[in-house]
N, C-alpha and C positions, 0 to 999 in steps of 0.2 A: 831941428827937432824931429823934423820926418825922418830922416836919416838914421837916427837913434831910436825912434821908436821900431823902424823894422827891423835894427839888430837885435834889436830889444824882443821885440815877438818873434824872433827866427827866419824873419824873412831876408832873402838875398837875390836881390833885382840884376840882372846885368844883358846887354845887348848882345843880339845872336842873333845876325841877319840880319839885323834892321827888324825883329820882330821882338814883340812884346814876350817874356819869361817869368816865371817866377819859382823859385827851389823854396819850399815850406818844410822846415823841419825840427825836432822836437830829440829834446834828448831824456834819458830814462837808464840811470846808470850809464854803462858802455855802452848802450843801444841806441840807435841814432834812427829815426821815425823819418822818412822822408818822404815829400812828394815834389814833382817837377811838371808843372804846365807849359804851356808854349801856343802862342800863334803859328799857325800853319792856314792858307788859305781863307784868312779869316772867320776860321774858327778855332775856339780854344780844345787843345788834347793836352793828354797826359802821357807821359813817359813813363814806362813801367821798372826803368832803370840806368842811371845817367851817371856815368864812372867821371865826365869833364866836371857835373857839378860837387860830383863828390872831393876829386880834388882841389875847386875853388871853397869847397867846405873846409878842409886841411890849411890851406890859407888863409882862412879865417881865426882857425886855433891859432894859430902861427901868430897872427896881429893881434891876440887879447895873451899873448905869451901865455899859452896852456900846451907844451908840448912837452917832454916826449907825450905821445896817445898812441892809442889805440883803438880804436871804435868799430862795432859793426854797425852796417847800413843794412836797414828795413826798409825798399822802394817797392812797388807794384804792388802790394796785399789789397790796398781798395778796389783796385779793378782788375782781381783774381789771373793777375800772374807777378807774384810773389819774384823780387831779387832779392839776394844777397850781395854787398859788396864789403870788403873791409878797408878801412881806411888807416896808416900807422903814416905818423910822422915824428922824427927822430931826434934826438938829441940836435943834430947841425939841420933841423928846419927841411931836412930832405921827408919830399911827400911821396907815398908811397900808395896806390889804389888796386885793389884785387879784386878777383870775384872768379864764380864760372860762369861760363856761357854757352846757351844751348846754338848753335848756328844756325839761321835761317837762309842765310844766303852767302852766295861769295863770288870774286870779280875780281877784273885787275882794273887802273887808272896810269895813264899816262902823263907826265909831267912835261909840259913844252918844256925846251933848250934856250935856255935862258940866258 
């Protein structure tokens, strides 16, 4: 029953870290209302804009069979840095996530040899 009632109010739980998440979001025609919390150092924040949960949102079209879509995502407006992201997923179930982005930073990462 818990289960179904968060899909049922828009909620979509899943682990990340080992810490607590949660993607709250609402739809309104093709406009898709979104917010994304998280544990960090035990405190709760907010993500101004989260393109992983957008596409585990497309996954979810996918599982109530509503696709082809299209959707824009509304993230960040409550705490005044507004995203945009677009979400399309296609006829053959291929998810697709867009948007722009302003860059704050950048770096490289190395992969040990495995």
């Amino acid at each position: 029953i818990l289960s179904y009632l968060l899909r049922f109010f828009g909620l979509v739980f899943w682990e990340y870290y080992k810490q607590p998440s949660v993607y709250y979001w609402y739809q309104v025609d093709d406009i898709i209302y979104s917010r994304m919390f998280f544990e960090q150092n035990h405190v709760m924040v907010e993500d101004s804009g989260t393109g992983s949960a957008c596409a585990n949102l497309g996954a979810y079209f996918i599982s109530q069979n509503q696709y082809p879509i299209y959707k824009r995502i509304f993230q960040g407006d409550d705490m005044g840095r507004p995203n945009r992201l677009t979400l399309n997923v296609d006829e053959t179930q291929t998810i697709f996530v867009g948007g722009n982005v302003i860059a704050v930073g950048k770096g490289e990462f190395y992969l040990p040899d495995v």
